[in-house]
Structure formats: C-alpha cells, structure tokens
C-alpha positions as CSV (number, residue, x, y, z in Angstrom):
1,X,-24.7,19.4,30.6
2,X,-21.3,20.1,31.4
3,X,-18.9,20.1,28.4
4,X,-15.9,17.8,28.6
5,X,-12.7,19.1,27.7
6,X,-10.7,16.8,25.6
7,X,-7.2,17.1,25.3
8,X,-5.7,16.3,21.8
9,X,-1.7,15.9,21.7
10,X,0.3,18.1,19.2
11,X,-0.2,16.7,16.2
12,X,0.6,19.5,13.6
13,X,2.8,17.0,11.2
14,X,0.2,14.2,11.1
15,X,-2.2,16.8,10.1
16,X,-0.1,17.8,7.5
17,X,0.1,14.1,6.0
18,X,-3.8,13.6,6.6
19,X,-4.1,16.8,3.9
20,X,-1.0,16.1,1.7
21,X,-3.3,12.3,1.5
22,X,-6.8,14.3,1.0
23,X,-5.2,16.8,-1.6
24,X,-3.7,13.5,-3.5
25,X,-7.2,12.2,-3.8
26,X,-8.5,15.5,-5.2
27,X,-6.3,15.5,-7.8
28,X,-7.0,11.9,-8.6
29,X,-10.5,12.1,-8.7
30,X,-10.4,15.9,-10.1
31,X,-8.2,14.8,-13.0
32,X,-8.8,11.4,-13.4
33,X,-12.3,10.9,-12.6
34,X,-13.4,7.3,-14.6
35,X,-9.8,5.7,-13.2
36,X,-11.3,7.4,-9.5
37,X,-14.5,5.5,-9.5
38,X,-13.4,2.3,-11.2
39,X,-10.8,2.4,-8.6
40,X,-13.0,2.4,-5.5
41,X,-14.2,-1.0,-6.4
42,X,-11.2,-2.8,-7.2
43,X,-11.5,-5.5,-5.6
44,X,-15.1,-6.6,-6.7
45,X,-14.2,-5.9,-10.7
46,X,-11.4,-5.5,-12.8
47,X,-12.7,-2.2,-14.7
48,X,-9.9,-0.6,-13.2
49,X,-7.1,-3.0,-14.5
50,X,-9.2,-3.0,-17.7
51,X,-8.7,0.7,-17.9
52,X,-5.2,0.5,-18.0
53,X,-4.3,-2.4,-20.1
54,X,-1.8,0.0,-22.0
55,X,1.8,0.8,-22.2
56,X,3.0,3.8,-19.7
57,X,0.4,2.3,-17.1
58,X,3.5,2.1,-14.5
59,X,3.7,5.9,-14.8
60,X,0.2,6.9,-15.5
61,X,-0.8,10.2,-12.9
62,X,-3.7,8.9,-11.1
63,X,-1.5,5.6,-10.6
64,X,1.7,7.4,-8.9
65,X,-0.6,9.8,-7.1
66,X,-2.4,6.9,-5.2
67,X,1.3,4.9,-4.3
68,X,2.5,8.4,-2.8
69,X,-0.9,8.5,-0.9
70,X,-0.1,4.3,0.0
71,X,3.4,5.0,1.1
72,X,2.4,8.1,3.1
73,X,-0.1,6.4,5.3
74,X,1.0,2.3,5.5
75,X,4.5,4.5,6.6
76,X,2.0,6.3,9.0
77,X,0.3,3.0,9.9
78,X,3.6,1.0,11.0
79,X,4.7,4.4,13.1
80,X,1.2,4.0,14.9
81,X,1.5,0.2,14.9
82,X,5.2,-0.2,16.4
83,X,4.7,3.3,19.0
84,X,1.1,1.3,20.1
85,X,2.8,-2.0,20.8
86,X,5.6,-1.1,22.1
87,X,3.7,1.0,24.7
88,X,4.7,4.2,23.5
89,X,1.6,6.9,23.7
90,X,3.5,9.5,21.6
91,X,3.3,11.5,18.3
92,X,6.5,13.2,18.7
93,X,8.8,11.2,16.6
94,X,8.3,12.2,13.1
95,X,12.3,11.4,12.5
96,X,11.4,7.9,12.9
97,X,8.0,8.2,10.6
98,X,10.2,9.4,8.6
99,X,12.9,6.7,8.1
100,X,9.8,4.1,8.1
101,X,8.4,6.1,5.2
102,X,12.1,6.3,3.6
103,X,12.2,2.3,3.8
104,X,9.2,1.8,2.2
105,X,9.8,3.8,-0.8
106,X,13.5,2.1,-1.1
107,X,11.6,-1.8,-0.9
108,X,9.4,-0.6,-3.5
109,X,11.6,0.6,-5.6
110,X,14.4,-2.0,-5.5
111,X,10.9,-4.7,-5.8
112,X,10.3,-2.8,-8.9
113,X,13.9,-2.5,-10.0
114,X,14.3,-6.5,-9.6
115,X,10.9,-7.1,-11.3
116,X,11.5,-5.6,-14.4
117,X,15.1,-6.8,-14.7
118,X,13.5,-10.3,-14.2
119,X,11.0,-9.3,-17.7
120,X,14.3,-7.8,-19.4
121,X,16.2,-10.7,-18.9
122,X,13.9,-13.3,-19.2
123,X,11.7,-11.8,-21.9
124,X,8.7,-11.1,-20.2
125,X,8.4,-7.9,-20.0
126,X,4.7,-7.3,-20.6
127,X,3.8,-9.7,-18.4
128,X,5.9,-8.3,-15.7
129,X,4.7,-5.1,-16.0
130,X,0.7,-6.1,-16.0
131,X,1.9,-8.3,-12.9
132,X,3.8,-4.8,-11.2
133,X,0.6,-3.0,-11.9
134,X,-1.7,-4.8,-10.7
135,X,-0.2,-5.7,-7.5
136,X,0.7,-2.1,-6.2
137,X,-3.0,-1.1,-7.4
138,X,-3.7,-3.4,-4.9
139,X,-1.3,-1.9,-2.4
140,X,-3.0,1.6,-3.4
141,X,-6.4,0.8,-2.0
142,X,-4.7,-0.8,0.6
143,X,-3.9,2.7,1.3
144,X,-7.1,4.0,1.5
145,X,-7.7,1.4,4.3
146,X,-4.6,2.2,5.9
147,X,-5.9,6.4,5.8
148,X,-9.2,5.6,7.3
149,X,-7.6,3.3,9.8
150,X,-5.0,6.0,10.7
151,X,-8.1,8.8,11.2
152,X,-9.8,6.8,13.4
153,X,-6.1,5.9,15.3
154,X,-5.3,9.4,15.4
155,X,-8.7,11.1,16.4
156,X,-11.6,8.7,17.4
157,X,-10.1,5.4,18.9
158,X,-6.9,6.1,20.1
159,X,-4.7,3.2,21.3
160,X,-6.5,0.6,20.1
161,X,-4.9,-2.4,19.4
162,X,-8.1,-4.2,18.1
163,X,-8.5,-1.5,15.4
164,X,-5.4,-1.5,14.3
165,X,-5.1,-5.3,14.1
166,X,-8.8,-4.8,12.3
167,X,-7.0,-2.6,10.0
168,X,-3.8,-4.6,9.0
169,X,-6.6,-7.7,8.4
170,X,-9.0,-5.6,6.0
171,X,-5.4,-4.5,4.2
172,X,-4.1,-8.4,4.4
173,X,-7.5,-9.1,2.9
174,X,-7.3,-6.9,0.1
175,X,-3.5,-7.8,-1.0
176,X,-4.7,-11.1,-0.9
177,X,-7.9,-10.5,-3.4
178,X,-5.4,-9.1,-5.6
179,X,-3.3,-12.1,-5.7
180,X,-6.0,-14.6,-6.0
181,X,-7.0,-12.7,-8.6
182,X,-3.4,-12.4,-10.1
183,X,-3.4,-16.3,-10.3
184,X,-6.6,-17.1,-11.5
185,X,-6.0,-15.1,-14.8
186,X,-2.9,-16.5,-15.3
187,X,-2.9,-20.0,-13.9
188,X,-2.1,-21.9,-17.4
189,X,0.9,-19.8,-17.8
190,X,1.7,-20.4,-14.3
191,X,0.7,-24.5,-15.0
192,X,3.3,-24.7,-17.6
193,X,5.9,-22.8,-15.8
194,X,6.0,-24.1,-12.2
195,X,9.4,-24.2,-11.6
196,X,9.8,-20.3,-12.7
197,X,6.7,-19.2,-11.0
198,X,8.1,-21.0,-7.6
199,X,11.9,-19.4,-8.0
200,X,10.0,-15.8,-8.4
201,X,7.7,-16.0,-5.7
202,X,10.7,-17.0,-3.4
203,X,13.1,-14.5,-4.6
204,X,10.9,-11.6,-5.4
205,X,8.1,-12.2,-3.0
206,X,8.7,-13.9,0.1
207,X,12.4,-13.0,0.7
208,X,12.0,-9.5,0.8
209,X,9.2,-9.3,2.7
210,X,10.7,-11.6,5.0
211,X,14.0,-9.3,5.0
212,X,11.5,-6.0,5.8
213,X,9.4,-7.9,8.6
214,X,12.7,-9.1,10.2
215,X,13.7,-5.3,9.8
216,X,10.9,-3.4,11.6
217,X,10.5,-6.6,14.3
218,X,14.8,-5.8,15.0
C-alpha cells in the first residue's frame, strides 16, 4: 500500500480551544463528578436540575465551567458555519472567532441581566432564577454537541454542510427538550398568567434572538 499524505491546514488556535474545552471537562467531571454524570443525561431526566434546586446554582463551578465550554465551541460552531457557507475554506480568521465569541458572551449576559431584573421587579425572583438555570443547562449540553460537531468539522468531515446542518438540528433538538420541559412543569403558573408569560417570551425570548440572527445573517 502506498500511504496517502494528508494535508491538514494550520490550525494551532483551534487546537488550543479543542484543549481549553477538554481541560474544562476534566475539571467538571474531576471536581464535580455526581453533577458530571447526571449531567450527561439531561435531557432524558431531571437528576441534574434536581441536584441543584438550591440558591447560588447560577454560580455553582461545574455550572460556569460547562457555559465557558458552550460559548467556546457554539462561538467556534457559527465561525465554521458562516466561513462554510459563505464558501470560505479557511481557519485563518481567529479575529473574527473572536468577536463571534465576544457577541455571545455579551447576549448572554445582557439575557441574564434583563432576566433577573424582570424577577427583581416583578417579584419572581426564584422562579426566574430556576427558569435562567435551567435553560442555559440546556445550552451547556448543547455545547457538548456543538464540540463533537466541531471535531468532526475540523478533522474528519471537513466542509460538510449536511453535518453541520445535522449538528445545529441535534442542538435545536436539545434547546427545545429543555423548553418543553420548562413548560410542562410550570404550565398552571403559566395558565394563570398568560398575558405575562406572552410579554416575556416576546421581549426576552424572541426579540433577542431575532436581533442576534439578524446580526450574524447582516
């Protein structure tokens, strides 16, 4: 057999987020190992959320190590995503990695902001909080999609559209387990406060997503 040489492009600062995203894991599952493995099955049980049913959750470690590990690789995702279809075969742009990875953590963070404003003000804080956790647990195993996704990207399957589309559906997927879930335990509160529930989910849902989609599409 004659070996076939395979040329890989220089890819020395994805490489260093692929380990920065394997060393956050460690730590998780090193220092935190009952959140770890209740965490890998989020979305067939709610051991996890059961685990933290406790104030501080919002800044528990294993909880801000996994949305660094999210933001690190959906950031890393949209790069792949945007440089694929826009026909762009290149890894040399970590500037613009960069800024997507600055955007993110600024919509989460002003999300988060306007949430728990909305539970000062309107004296639902608890909820609010359960609700904030919950969801970016959600977006954290998201993450873990998004990381196995991106290996494959990066070193198995590179420039493939149908895997990244597969990707973003198995993410979409997940999100969405979360929320059905969300509603489900919550649906008489939500019953007898329709009106509420609608203004939030316009205001603090659907317009800034809109507003970030609208951003990465311009």
């Amino acid at each position: 057999m004659i070996p076939e040489y395979r040329n890989i492009a220089f890819l020395d600062w994805i490489t260093v987020l692929f380990f920065l995203s394997l060393v956050l894991i460690a730590l998780g599952k090193y220092f935190y190992k009952p959140a770890f493995y209740a965490f890998l099955a989020l979305p067939f049980n709610n051991k996890y959320i059961a685990l933290h049913k406790k104030k501080g959750k919002l800044v528990n470690g294993f909880h801000i190590f996994l949305t660094i590990f999210q933001l690190i690789n959906n950031a890393l995702l949209l790069y792949l995503a945007k440089n694929l279809f826009m026909g762009v075969d290149t890894f040399d742009q970590p500037s613009f990695y960069a800024m997507l990875l600055l955007i993110l953590f600024a919509f989460l963070m002003l999300k988060l902001f306007l949430q728990m404003a909305n539970g000062f003000f309107f004296e639902n804080y608890e909820l609010m909080t359960d609700t904030i956790f919950e969801k970016i647990s959600y977006w954290n195993y998201a993450g873990l999609i998004a990381f196995l996704g991106n290996l494959l990207l990066i070193f198995a399957f590179r420039g493939s559209k149908t895997l990244i589309i597969f990707t973003l559906a198995l993410m979409f997927l997940t999100i969405s387990i979360g929320w059905i879930n969300g509603l489900r335990n919550r649906q008489n509160l939500i019953f007898s406060n329709t009106l509420y529930f609608i203004l939030y989910l316009c205001a603090l849902e659907i317009a800034p997503l809109a507003i970030f989609i609208g951003y990465l599409k311009g």
